[in-house]
C-alpha positions as YAML, in Angstrom:
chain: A
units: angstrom
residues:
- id: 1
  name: UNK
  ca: [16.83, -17.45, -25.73]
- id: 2
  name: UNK
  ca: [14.45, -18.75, -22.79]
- id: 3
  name: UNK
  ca: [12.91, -15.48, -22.14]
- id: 4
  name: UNK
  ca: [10.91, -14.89, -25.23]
- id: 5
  name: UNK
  ca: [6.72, -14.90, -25.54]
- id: 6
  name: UNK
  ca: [6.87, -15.82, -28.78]
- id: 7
  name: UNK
  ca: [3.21, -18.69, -28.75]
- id: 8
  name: UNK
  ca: [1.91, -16.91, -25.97]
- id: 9
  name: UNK
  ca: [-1.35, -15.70, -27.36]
- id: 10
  name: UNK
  ca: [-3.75, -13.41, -25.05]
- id: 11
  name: UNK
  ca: [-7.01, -14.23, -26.09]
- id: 12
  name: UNK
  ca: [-9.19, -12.61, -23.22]
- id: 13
  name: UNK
  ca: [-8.40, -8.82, -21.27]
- id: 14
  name: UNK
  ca: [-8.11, -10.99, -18.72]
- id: 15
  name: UNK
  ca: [-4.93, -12.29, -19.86]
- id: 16
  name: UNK
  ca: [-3.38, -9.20, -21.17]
- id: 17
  name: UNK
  ca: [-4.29, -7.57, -18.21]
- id: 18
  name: UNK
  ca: [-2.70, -10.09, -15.79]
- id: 19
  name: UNK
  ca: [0.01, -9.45, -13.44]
- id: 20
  name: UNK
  ca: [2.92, -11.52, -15.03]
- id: 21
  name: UNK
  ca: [1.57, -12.17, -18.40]
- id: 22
  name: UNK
  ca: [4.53, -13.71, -19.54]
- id: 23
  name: UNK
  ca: [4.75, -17.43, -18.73]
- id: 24
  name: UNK
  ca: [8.32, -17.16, -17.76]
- id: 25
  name: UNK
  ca: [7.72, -14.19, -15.60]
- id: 26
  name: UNK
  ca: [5.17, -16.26, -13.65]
- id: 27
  name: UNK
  ca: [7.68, -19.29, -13.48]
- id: 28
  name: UNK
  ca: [9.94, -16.59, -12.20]
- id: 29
  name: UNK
  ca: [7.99, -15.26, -9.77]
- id: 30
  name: UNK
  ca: [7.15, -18.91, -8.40]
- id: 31
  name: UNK
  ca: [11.12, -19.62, -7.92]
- id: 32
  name: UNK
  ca: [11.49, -16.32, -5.75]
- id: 33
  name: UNK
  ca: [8.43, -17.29, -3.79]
- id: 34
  name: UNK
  ca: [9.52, -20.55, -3.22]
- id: 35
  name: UNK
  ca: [12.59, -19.96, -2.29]
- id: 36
  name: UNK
  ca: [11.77, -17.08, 0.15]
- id: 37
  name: UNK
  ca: [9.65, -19.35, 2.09]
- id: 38
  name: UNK
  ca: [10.60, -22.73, 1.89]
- id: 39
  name: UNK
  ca: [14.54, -22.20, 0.96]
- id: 40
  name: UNK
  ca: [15.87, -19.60, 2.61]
- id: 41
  name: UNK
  ca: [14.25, -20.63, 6.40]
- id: 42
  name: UNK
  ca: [16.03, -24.20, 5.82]
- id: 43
  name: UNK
  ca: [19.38, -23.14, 4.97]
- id: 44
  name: UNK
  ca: [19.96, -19.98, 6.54]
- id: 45
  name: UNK
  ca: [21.61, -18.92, 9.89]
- id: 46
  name: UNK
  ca: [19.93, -16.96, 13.25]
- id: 47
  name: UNK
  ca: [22.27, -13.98, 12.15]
- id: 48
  name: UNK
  ca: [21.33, -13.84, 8.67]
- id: 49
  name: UNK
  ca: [17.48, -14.24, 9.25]
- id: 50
  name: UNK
  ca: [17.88, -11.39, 12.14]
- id: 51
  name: UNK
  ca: [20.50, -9.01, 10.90]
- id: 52
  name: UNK
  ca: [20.03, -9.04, 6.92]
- id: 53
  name: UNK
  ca: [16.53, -10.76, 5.76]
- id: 54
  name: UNK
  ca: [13.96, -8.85, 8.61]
- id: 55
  name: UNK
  ca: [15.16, -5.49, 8.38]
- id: 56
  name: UNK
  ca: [15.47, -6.38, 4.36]
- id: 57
  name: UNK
  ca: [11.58, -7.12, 4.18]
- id: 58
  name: UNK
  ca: [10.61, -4.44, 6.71]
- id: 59
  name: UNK
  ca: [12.65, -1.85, 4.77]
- id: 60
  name: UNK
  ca: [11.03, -3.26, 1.47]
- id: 61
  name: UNK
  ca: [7.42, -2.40, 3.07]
- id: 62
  name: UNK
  ca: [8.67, 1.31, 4.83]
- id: 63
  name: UNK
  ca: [9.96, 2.05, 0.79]
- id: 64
  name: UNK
  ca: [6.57, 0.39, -0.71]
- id: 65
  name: UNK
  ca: [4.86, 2.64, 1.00]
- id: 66
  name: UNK
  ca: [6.68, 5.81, 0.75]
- id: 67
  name: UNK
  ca: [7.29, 5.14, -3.17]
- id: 68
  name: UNK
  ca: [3.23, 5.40, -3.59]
- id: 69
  name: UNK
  ca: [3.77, 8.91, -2.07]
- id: 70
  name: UNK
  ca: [6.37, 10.03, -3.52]
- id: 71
  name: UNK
  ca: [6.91, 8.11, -6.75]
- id: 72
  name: UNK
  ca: [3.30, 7.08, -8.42]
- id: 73
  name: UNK
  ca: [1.76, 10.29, -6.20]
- id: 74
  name: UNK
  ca: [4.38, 12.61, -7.21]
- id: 75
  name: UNK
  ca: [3.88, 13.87, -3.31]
- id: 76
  name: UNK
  ca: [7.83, 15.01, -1.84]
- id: 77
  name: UNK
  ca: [7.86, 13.29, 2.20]
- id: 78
  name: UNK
  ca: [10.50, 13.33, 4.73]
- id: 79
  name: UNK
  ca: [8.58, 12.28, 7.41]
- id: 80
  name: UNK
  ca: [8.77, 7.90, 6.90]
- id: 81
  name: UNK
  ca: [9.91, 7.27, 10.13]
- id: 82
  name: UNK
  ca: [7.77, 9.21, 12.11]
- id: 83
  name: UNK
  ca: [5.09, 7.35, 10.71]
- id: 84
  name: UNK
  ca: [6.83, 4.34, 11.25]
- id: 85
  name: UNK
  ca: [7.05, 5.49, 14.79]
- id: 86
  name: UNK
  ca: [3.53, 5.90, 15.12]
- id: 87
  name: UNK
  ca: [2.57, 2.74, 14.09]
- id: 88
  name: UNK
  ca: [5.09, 1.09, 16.18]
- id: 89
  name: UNK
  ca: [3.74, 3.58, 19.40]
- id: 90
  name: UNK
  ca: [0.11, 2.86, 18.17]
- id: 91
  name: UNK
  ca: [0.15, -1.30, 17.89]
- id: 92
  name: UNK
  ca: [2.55, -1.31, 21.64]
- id: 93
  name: UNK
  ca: [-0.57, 0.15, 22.98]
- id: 94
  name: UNK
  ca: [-3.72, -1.54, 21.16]
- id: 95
  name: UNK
  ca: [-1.48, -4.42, 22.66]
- id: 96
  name: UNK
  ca: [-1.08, -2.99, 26.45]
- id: 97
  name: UNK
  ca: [-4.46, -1.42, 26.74]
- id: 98
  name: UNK
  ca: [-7.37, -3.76, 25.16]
- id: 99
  name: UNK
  ca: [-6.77, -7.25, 26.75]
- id: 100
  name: UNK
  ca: [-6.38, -10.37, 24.15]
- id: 101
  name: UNK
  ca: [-6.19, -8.09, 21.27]
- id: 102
  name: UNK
  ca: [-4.78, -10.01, 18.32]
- id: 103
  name: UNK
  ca: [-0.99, -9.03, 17.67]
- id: 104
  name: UNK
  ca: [-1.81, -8.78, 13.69]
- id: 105
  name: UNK
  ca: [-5.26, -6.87, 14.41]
- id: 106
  name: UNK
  ca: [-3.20, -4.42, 16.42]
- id: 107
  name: UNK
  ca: [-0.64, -4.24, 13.80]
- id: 108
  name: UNK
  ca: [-3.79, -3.17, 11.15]
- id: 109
  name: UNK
  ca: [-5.15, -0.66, 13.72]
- id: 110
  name: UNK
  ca: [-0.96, 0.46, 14.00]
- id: 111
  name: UNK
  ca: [-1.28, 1.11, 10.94]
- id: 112
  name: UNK
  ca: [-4.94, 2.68, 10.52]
- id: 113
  name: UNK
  ca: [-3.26, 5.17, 13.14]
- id: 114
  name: UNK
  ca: [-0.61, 6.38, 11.38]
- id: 115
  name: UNK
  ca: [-2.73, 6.75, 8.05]
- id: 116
  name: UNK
  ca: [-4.61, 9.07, 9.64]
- id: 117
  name: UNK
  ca: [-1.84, 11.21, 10.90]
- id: 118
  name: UNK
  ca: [-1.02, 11.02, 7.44]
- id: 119
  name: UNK
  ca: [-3.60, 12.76, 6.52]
- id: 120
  name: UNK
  ca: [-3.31, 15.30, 8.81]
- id: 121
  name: UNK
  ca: [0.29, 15.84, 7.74]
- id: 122
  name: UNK
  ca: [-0.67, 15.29, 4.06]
- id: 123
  name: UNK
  ca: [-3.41, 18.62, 4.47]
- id: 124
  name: UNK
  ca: [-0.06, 20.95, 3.27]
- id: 125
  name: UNK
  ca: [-0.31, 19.07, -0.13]
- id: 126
  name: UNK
  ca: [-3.33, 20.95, -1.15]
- id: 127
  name: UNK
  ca: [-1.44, 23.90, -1.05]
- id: 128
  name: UNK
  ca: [2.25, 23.56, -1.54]
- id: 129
  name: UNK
  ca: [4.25, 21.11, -3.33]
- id: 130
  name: UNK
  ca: [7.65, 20.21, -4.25]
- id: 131
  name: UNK
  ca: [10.44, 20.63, -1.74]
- id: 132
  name: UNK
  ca: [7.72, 22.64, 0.25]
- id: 133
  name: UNK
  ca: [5.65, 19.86, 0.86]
- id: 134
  name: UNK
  ca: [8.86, 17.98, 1.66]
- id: 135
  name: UNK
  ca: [9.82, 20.38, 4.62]
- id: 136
  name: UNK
  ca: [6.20, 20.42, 6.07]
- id: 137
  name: UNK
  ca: [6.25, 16.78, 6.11]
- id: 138
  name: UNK
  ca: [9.72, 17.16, 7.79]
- id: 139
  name: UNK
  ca: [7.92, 18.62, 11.03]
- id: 140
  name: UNK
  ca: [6.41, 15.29, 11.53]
- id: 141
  name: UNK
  ca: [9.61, 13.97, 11.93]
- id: 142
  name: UNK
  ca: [10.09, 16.22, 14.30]
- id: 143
  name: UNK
  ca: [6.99, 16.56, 16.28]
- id: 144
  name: UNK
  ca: [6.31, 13.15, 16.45]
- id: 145
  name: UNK
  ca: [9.03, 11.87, 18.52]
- id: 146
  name: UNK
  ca: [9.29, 14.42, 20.86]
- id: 147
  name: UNK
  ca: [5.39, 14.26, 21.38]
- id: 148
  name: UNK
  ca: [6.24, 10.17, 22.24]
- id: 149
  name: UNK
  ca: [8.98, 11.38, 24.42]
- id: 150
  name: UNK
  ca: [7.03, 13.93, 26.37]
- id: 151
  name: UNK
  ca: [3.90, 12.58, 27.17]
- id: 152
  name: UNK
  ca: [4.37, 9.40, 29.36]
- id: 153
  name: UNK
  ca: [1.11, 7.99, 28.37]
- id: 154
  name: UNK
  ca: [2.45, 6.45, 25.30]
- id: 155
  name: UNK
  ca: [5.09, 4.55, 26.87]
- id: 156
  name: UNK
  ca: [2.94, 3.58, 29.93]
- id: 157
  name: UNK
  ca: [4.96, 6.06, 31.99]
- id: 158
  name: UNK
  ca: [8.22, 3.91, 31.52]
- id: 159
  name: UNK
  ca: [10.89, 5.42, 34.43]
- id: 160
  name: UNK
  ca: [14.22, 3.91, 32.64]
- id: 161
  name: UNK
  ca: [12.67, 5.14, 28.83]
- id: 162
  name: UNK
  ca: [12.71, 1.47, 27.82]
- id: 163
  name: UNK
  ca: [9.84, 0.61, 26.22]
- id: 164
  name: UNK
  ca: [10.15, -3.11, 25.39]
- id: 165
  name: UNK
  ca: [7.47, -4.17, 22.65]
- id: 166
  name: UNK
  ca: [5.27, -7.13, 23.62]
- id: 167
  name: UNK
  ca: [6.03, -10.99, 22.44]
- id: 168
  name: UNK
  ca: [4.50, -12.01, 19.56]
- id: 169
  name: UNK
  ca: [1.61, -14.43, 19.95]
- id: 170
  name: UNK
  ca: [-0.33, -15.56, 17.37]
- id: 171
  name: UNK
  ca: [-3.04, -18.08, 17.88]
- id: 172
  name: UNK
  ca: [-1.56, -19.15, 21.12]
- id: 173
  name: UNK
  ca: [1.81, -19.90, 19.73]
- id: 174
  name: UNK
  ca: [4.50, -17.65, 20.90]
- id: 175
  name: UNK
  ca: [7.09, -16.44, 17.99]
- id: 176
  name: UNK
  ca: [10.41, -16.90, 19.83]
- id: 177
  name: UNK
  ca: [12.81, -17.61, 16.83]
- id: 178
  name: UNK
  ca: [14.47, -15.87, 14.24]
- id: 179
  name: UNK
  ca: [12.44, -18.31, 11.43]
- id: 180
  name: UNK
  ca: [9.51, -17.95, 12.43]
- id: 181
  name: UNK
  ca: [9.41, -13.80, 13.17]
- id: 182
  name: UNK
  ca: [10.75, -13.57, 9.79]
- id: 183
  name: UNK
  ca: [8.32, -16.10, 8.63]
- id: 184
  name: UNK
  ca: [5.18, -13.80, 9.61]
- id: 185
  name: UNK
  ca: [7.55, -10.68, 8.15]
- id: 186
  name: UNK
  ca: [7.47, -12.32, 4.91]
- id: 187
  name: UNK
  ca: [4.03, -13.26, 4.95]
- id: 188
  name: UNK
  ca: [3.11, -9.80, 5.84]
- id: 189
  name: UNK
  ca: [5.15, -7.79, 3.07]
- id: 190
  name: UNK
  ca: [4.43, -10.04, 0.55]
- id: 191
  name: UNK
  ca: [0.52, -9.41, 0.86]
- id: 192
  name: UNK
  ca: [1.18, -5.70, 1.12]
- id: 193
  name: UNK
  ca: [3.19, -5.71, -2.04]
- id: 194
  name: UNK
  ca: [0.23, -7.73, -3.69]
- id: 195
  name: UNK
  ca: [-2.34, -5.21, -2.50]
- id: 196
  name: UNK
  ca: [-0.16, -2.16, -3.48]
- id: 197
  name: UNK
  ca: [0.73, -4.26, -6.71]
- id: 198
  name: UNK
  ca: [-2.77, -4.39, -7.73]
- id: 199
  name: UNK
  ca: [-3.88, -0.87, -6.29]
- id: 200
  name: UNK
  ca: [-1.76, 1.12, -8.45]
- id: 201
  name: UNK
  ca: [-3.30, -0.36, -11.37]
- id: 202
  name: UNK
  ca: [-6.34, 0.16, -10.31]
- id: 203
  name: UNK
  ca: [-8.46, 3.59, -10.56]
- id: 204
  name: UNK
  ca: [-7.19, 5.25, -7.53]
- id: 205
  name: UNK
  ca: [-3.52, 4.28, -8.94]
- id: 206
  name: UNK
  ca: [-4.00, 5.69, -12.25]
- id: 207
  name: UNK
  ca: [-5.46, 8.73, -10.62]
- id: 208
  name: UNK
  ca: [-2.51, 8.87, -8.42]
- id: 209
  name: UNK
  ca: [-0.31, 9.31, -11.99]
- id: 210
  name: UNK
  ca: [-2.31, 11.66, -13.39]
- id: 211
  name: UNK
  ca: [-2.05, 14.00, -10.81]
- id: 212
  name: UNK
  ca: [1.69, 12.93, -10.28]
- id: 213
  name: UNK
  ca: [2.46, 13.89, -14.02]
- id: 214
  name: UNK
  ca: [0.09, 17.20, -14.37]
- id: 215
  name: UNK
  ca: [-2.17, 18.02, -11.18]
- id: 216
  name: UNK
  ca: [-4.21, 20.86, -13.66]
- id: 217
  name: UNK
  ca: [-4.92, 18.34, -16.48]
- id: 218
  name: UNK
  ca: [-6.16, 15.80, -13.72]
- id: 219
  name: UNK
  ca: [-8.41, 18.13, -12.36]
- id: 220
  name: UNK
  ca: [-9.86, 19.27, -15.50]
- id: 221
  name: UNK
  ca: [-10.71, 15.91, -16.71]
- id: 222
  name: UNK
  ca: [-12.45, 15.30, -13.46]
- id: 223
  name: UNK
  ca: [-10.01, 13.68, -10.87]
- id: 224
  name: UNK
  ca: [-10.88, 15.31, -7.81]
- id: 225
  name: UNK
  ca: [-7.63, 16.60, -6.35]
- id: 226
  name: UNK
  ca: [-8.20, 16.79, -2.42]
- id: 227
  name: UNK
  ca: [-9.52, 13.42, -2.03]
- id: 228
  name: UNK
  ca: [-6.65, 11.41, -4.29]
- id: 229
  name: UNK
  ca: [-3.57, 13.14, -2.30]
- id: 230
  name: UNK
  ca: [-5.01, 12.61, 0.84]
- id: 231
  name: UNK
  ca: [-5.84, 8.86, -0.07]
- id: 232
  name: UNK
  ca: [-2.07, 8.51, -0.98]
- id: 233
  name: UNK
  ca: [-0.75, 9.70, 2.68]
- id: 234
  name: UNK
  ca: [-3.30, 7.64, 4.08]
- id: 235
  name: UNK
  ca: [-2.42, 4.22, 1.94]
- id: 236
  name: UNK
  ca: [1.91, 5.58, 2.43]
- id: 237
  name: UNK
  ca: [1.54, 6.05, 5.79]
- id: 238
  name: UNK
  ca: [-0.69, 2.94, 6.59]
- id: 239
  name: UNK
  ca: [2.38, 0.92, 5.00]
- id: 240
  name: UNK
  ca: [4.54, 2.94, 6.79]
- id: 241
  name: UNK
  ca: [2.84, 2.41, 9.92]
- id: 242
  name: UNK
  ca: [2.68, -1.54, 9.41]
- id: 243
  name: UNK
  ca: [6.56, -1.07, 8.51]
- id: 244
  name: UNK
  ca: [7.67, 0.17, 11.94]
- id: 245
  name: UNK
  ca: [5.04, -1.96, 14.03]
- id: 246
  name: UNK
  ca: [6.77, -5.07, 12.43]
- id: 247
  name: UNK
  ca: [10.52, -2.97, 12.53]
- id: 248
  name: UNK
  ca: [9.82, -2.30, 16.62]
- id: 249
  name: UNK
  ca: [7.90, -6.08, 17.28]
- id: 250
  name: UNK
  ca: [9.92, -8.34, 14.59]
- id: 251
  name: UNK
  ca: [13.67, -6.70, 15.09]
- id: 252
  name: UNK
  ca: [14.21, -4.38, 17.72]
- id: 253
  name: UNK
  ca: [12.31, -5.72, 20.19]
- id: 254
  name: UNK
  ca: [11.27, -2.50, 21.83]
- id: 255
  name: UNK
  ca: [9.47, 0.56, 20.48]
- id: 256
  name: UNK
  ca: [12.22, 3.38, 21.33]
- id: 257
  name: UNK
  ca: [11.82, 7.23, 19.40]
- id: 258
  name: UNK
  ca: [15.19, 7.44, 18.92]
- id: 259
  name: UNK
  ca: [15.32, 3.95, 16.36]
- id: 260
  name: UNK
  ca: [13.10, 6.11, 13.79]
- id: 261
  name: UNK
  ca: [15.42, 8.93, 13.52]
- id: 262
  name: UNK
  ca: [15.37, 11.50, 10.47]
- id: 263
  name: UNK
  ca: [18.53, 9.11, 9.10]
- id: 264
  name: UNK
  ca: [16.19, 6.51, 8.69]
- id: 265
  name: UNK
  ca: [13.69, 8.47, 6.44]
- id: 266
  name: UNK
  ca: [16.75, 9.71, 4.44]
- id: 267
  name: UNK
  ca: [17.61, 6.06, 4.07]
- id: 268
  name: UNK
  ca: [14.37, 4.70, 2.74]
- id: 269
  name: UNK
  ca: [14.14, 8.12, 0.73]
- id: 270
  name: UNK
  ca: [17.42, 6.74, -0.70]
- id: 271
  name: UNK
  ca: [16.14, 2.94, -1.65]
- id: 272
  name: UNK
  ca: [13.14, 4.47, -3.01]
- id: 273
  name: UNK
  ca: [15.60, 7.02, -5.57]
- id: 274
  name: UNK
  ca: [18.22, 4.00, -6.06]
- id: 275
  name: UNK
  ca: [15.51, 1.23, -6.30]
- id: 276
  name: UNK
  ca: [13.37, 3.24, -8.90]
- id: 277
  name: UNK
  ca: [11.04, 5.81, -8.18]
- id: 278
  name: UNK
  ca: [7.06, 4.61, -9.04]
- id: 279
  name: UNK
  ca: [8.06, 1.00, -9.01]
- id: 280
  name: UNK
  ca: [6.96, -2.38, -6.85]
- id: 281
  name: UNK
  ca: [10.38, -3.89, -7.65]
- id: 282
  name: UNK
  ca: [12.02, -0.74, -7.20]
- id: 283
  name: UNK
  ca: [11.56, -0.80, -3.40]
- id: 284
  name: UNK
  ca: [12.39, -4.02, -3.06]
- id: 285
  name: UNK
  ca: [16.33, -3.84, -4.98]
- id: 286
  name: UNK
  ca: [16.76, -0.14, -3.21]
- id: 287
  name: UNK
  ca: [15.92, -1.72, 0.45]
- id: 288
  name: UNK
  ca: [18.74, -4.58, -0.66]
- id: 289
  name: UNK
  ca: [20.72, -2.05, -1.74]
- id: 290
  name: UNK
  ca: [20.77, 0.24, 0.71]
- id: 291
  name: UNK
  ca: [20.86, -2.72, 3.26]
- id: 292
  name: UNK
  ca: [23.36, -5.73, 1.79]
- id: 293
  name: UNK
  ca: [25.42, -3.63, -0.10]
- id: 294
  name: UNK
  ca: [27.39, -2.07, 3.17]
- id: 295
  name: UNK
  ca: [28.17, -5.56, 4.64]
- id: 296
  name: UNK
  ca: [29.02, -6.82, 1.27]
- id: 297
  name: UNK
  ca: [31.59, -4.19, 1.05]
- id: 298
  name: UNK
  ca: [33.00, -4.35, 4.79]
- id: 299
  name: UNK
  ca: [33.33, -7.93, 3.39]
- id: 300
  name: UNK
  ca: [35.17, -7.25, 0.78]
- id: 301
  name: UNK
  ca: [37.16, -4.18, 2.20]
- id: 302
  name: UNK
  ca: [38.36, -6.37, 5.02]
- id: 303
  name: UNK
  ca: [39.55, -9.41, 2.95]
- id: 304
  name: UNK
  ca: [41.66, -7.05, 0.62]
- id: 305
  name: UNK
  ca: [43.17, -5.60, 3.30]
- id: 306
  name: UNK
  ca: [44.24, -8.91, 4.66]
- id: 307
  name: UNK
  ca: [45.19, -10.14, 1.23]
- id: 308
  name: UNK
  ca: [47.52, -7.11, 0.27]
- id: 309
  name: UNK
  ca: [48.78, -7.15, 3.91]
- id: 310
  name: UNK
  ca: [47.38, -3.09, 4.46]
- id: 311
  name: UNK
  ca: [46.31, -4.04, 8.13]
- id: 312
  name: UNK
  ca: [43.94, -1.06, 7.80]
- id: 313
  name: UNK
  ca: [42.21, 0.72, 10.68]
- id: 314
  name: UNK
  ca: [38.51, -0.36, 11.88]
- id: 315
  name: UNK
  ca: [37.51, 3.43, 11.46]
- id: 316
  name: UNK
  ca: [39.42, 3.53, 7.83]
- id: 317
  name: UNK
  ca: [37.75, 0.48, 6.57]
- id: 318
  name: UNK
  ca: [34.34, 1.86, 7.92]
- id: 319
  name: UNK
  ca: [35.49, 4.73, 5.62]
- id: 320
  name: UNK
  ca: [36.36, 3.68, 2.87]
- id: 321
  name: UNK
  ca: [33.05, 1.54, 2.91]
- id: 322
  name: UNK
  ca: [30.90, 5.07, 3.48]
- id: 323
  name: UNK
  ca: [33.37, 6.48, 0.18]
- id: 324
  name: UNK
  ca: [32.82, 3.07, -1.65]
- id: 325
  name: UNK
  ca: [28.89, 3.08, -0.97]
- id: 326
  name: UNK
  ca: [27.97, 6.60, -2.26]
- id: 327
  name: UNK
  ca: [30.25, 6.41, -5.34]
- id: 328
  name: UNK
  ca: [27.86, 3.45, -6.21]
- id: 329
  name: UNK
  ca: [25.08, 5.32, -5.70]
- id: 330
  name: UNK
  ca: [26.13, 8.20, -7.72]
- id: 331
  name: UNK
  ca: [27.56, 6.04, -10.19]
- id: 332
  name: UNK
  ca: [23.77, 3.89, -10.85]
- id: 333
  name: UNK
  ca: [21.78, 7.10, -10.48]
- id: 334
  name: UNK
  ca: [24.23, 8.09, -13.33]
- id: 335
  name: UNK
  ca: [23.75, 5.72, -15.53]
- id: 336
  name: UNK
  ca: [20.00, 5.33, -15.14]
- id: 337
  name: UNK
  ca: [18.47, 7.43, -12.99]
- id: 338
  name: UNK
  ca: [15.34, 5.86, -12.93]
- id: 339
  name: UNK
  ca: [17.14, 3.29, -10.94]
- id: 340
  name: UNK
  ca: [17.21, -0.46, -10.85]
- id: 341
  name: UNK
  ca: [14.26, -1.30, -11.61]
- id: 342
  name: UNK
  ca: [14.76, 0.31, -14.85]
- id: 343
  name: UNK
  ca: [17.86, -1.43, -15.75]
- id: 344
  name: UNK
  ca: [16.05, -4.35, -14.92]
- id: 345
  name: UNK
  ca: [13.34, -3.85, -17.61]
- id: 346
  name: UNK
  ca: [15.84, -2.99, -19.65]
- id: 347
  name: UNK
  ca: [17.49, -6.28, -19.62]
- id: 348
  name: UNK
  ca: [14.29, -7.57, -20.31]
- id: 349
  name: UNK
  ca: [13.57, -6.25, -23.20]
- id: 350
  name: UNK
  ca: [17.10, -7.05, -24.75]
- id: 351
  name: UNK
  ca: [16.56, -10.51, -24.02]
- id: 352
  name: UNK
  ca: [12.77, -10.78, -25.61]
- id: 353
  name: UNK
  ca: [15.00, -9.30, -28.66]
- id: 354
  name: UNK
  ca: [17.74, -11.57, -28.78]
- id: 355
  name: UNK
  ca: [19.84, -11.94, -30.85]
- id: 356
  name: UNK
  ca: [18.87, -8.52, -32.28]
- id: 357
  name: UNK
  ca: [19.10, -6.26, -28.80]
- id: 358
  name: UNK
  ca: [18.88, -2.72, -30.16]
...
């Protein structure tokens, strides 16, 4: 078969140690890249570029973020979209109040924003844990809306509650058009998921799993407890925070409370848990789960219908899509329930075995 490493020899740690050290995983790798930036802004449409592929990569980064929390931290959140929110609340306003303020620089400081209100919300873990910690990082979700509602300040006392997020302008060129906004998306997540790529293998990552998979052992060999939880909110919400700056600049346009609802932490809880909990890949196949998979199924729901002649309802197809959609979910968590990712590597490993997959 093509995907074997059978010649590939690692004669430094340098090698073994390397990201993709299989040659056809780099080749891989490569083909995705290129096709993310080069193919897919040729050949695809305004609608796909705006509807599916932003909210795709922005969801991607919101999960990347929380699955550091919750899946190589082992820390329970509920609270994604608040932080999204702040960081969406927090780069409006680096924008509105410091004149010629880069829009990436106010981005990073979104983000820097929400980490530390991470950390503020993250103070709990040192106490509680579990489903505990998950309901104190619920009040977040919560408290932070209604304290964007309340005080006018952060939406520069906006009379019709509209707060429309500033045009994007980067070196003097304005980013008016679907290609390019999801070009600087891409650009964006794809650095993120380098970083986070990298930082999980680094020491703070393995510290991360050792208090993830036994917080006493950790601490007796001489991880110090306080500072590695509280570094995970701050690096989850800072990814978070960049998440719903890019969700409120790059796709909604304005920076409204209501768009980061507790529905849309369940939902990125839900790519993280489908995608593969303490896995890079994992939050990027839960986010195109959890995103493509409904419209895929309207899809297909309404061409069988017009096929078999049903002439269903609009609010029985939508449905039957909601019935469709968690039976899928159930069904994968089933059968692996360390999600895609892990069927992935499974697959993998058959075919470095082939013809002899055990």
């Amino acid at each position: 078969m093509f995907y074997r490493e059978a010649g590939q020899f690692k004669t430094t740690y340098a090698a073994d140690q390397a990201l993709f050290p299989i040659r056809q995983d780099r080749y891989a790798m490569l083909a995705i890249v290129a096709i993310a930036f080069v193919g897919i802004p040729l050949f695809s449409s305004n609608y796909w570029l705006t509807a599916l592929l932003i909210p795709f990569l922005v969801f991607s980064l919101a999960s990347l973020g929380l699955n550091i929390l919750t899946g190589y931290a082992g820390q329970l959140s509920l609270g994604t979209a608040a932080f999204m929110a702040v960081g969406a609340v927090a780069a409006y306003n680096f924008q509105l109040r410091i004149p010629g303020m880069p829009i990436l620089l106010s981005f990073v400081l979104g983000g820097g924003t929400a980490a530390l209100v991470g950390i503020l919300f993250g103070l709990p873990s040192l106490r509680i844990k579990g489903f505990y910690l998950a309901v104190a990082t619920l009040a977040a979700q919560f408290f932070i809306p209604w304290l964007v509602t309340k005080v006018g300040w952060f939406s520069n006392y906006s009379a019709s509650g509209v707060i429309t997020a500033q045009p994007i302008v980067i070196f003097g060129q304005a980013l008016d058009t679907p290609r390019e906004k999801y070009l600087l998306v891409l650009c964006i997540v794809a650095l993120m998921a380098l970083l986070a790529k990298n930082l999980v293998r680094s020491r703070i990552g393995r510290a991360w799993m050792a208090v993830r998979d036994m917080d006493v052992a950790a601490e007796v060999i001489g991880i110090r407890i306080l500072r590695t939880k509280l570094i995970a909110f701050a690096v989850s919400s800072f990814y978070c925070g960049v998440a719903g700056a890019l969700y409120a600049f790059a796709y909604l346009g304005s920076v409204e409370p209501d768009g980061f609802n507790l529905d849309l932490s369940f939902r990125i809880l839900f790519m993280v848990i489908v995608g593969g909990v303490g896995s890079i890949l994992g939050s990027f196949l839960g986010a195109a789960f959890i995103t493509l998979m409904p419209i895929l199924l309207d899809v297909l729901l309404t061409a069988g219908s017009h096929a078999f002649n049903l002439n269903l309802e609009p609010g029985v197809t939508s449905m039957m899509q909601l019935l469709v959609f968690g039976a899928l979910i159930i069904f994968f968590l089933i059968v692996e329930p360390h999600g895609l990712a892990r069927l992935w590597q499974i697959t993998k490993e058959k075919l470095r075995l082939w013809p002899f997959p055990y």
